[in-house]
C-alpha positions as CSV (number, residue, x, y, z in Angstrom):
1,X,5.5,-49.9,26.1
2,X,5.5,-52.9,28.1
3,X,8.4,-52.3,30.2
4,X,7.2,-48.5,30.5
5,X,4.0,-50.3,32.4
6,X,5.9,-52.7,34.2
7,X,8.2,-49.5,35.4
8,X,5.1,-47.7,36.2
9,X,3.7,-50.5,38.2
10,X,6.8,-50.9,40.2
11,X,6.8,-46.8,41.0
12,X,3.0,-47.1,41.9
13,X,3.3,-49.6,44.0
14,X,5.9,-47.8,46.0
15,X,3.9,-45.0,47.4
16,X,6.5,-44.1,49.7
17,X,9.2,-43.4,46.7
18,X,7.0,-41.5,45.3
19,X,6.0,-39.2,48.1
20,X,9.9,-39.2,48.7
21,X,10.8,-38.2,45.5
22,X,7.8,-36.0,45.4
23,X,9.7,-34.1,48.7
24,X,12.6,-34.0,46.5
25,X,11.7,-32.1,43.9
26,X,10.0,-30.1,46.0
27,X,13.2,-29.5,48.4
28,X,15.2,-28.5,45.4
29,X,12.9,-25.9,44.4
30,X,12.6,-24.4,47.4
31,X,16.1,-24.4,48.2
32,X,16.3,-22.9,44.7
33,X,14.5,-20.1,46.2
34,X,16.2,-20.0,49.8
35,X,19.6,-19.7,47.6
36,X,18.2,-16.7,45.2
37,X,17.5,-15.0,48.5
38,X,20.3,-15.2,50.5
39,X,23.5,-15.7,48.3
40,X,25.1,-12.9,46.6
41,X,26.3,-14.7,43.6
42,X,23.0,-16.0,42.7
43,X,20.8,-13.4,40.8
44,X,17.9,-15.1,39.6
45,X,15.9,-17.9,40.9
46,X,17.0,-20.1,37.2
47,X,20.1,-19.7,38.8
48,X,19.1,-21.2,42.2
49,X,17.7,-23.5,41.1
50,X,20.3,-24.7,38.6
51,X,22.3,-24.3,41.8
52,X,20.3,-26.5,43.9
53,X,19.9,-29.3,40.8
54,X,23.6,-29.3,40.2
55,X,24.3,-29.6,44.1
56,X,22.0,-32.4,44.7
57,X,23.2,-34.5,41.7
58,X,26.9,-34.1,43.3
59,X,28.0,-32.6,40.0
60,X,29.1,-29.1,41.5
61,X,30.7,-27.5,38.6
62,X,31.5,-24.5,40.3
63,X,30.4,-22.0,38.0
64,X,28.4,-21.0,41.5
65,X,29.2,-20.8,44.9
66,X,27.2,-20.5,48.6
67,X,29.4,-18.3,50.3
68,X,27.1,-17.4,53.4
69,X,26.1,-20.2,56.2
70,X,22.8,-20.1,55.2
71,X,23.5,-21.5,52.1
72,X,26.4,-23.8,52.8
73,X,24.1,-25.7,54.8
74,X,21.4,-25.6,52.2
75,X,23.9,-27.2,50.3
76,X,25.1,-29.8,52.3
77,X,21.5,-30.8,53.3
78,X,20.7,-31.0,49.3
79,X,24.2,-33.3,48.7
80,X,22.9,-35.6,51.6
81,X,19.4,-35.3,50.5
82,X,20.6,-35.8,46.6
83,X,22.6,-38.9,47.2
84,X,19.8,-40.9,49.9
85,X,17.5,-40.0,47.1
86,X,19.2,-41.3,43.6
87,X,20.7,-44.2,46.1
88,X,16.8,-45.4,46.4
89,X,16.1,-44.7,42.4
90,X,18.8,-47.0,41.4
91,X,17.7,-49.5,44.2
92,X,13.9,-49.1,42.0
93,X,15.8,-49.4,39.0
94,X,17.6,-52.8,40.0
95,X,14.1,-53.8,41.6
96,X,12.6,-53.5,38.1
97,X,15.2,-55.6,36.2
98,X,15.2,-57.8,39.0
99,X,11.4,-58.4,38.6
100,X,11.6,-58.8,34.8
101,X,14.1,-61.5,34.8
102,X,12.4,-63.4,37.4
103,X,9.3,-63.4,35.2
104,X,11.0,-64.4,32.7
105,X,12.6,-67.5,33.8
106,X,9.1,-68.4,35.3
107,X,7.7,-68.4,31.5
108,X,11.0,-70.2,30.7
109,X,10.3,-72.9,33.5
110,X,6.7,-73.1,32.3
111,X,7.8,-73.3,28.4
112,X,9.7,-76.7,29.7
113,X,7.5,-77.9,32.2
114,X,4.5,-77.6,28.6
115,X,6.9,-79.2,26.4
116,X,8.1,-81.8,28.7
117,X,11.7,-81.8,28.3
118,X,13.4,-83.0,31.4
């Protein structure tokens, strides 16, 4: 529960990853939508959307396919989009582990300094 917190913190204190990843989700539901609309292959917007989820997460297992320009460049902005945007949440992730072992070689370093062991 601790590290949950400490993740939190981190997240919170990056207001600008979390409006980003706010426009993320946000861009992947609406191209969800743009996709139901204007590709032939795509029937519902569950199918969009899994569409737009698969394509941003640079999975792409081709069960669907953009076939007009509308989409094709809905999908490439959702690759780029996709990979800028898990780029930055590993880059948070490595923050937080980061963070946590700096803290705890500080409590380390004040466990010796206490004891004082040279």
């Amino acid at each position: 529960m601790r590290r949950l917190k400490k993740c939190y913190g981190i997240l919170y204190r990056l207001q600008g990853f979390t409006r980003f990843a706010l426009s993320f989700v946000t861009f992947v539901f609406g191209s969800g939508g743009v996709l139901f609309l204007v590709e032939p292959a795509i029937t519902n917007y569950g199918d969009g959307l899994w569409y737009a989820f698969v394509t941003s997460t640079t999975v792409g297992y081709g069960d669907l396919l953009a076939v007009t320009l509308i989409g094709r460049i809905t999908s490439v902005f959702l690759t780029i989009y996709g990979l800028i945007f898990f780029g930055c949440l590993s880059a948070v992730i490595i923050n937080y582990y980061t963070d946590l072992n700096k803290e705890r070689e500080r409590t380390n370093d004040c466990q010796l300094f206490n004891t004082g062991i040279p």
